[in-house]
N, C-alpha and C positions, 0 to 999 in steps of 0.2 A: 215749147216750154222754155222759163227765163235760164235754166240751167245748162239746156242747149249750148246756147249763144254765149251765157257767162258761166263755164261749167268749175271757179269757184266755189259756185253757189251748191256744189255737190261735195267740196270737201270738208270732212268733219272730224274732230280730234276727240277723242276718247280718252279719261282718267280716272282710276277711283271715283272721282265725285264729280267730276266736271265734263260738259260736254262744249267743246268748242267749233264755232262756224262761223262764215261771215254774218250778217244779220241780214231777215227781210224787214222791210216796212214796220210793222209791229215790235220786230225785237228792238231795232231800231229809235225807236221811239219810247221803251221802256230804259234804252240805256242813255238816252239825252233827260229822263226823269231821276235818274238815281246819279247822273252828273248838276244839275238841278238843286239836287238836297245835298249834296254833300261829297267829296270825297278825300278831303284830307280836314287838318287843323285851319280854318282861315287865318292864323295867326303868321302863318309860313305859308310856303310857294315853293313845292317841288318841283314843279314841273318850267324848263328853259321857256316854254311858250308864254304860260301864263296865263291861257286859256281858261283856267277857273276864276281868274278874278275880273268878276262883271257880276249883273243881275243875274238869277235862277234861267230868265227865258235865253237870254246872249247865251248863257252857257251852254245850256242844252239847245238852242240852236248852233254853236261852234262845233260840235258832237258829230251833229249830222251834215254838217257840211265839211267837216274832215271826210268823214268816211265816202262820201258821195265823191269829193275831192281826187280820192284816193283812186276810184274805181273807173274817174275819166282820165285819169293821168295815165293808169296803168300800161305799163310799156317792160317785156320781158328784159332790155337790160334797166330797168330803173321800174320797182314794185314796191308798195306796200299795203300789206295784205293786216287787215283790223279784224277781228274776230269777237265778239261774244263770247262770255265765257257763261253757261248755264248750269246751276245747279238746283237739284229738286225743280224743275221746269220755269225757274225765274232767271233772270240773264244778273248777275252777281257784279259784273265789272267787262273789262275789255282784255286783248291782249293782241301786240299786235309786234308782227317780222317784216324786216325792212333789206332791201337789197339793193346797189348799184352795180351792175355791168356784172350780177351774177355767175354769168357759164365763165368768165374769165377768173374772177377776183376769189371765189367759193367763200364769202365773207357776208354775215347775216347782221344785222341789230335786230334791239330786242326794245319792248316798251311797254306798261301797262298800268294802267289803274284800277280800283274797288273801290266800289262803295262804302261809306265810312261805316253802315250797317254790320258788313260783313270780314272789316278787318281782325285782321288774330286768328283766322282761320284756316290757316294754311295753302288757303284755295292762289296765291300767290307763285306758291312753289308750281303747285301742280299745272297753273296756268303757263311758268317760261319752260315746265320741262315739256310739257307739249309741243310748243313751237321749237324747243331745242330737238325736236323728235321728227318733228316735221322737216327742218333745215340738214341734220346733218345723219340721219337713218334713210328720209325721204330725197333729200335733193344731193346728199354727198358735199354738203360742206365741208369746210377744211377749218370755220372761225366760226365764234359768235362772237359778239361782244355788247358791252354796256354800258349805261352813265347812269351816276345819283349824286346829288349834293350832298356834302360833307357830313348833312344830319337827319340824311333818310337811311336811317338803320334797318329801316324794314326790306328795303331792296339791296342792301349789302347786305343781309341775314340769307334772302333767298340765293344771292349769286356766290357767297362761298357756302352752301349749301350744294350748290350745283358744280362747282369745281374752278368758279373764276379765278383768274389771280389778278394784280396790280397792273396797271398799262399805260402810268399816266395822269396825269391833270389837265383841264382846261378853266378857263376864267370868264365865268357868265355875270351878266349885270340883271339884279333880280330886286324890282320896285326899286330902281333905283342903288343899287348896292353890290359893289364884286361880291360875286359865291364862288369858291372853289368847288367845282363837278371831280369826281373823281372815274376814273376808266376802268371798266374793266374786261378781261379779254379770257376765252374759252378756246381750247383747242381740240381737234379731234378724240385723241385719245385720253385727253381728261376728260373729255365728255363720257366716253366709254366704260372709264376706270368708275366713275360720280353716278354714273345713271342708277336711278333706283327706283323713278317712276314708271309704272307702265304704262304703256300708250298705245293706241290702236289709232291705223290712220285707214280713215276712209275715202275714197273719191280722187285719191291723189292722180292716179294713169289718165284720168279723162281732161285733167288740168296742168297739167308736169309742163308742156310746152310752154304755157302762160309763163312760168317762172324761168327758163331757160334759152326760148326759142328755139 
């Protein structure tokens, strides 16, 4: 079985309303369609990559070539792990933890998008306190941390929500134009004092090595 050999493919995060995993094939392809239709304001550009601005097919084929990406690069000091997020049995958006030089550094990022369908519905929160659940209950991280442009209040709403505080600026060129990104940084035990989602983690013992070596 694929879970054998990639036994990712057996960890799965549990919330209120959201169930989170890597994607197969099919989930896979329903989230390069709902990357396709829409995920933010086309009037702006959240995201440093920029990945959403092209045609419906470019985008949702840059989707799955990230994550495909993702999963040949994978190397336990340098990961990043994309997940699905499901709710009511349709895949809602992504959400995804990032690591370099893990077993040393105990230092996560964090990253996601939803479909413009389903913004305003808190499925956001529920989505970073999972992977913030996964990082630092599962693997004993020490950090997270995060970035958003100056006028994504929707991901400064979730991360002082979750207990970030300030960390910083950096200077991105976006369509042509400086953005100030702003930082921000989580620590253990603000994650402990903040936490208020619950979360059930499954499959982590038969994949813990993948992240740590």
């Amino acid at each position: 079985m694929l879970v054998d050999n990639w036994p990712l493919f057996g960890l799965v995060l549990r919330t209120p309303r959201l169930e989170l995993r890597l994607p197969d094939l099919a989930r896979l392809a329903e989230l390069g369609e709902i990357a396709a239709a829409g995920v933010h304001d086309p009037a702006v550009q959240p995201f440093a990559a920029e990945w959403t601005d092209g045609p419906p097919e470019k985008v949702a084929r840059s989707v799955l070539q990230w994550q495909w990406g993702t999963w040949a690069a994978w190397r336990p000091d340098d990961w990043s792990l994309g997940l699905v997020a499901i709710a009511e049995g349709r895949v809602v958006g992504t959400q995804s933890v990032d690591a370099t030089k893990f077993a040393g550094r105990r230092e996560v990022g964090t990253g996601s998008w939803i479909g413009r369908g389903d913004h305003g519905r808190g499925y956001g929160t529920e989505m970073r306190a999972a992977v913030l659940e996964l990082a630092f209950a599962g693997l004993d991280a020490q950090f997270a941390t995060s970035e958003a442009f100056e006028d994504n209040h929707a991901s400064y709403a979730v991360s002082r929500k979750l207990g970030y505080t300030d960390d910083g600026i950096s200077r991105h060129l976006i369509r042509g134009v400086p953005v100030i990104g702003r930082r921000l940084r989580l620590d253990r035990a603000t994650w402990q004092a903040a936490r208020s989602v619950p979360v059930e983690i499954e499959g982590l013992d038969a994949c813990r090595e993948m992240f740590t070596g």
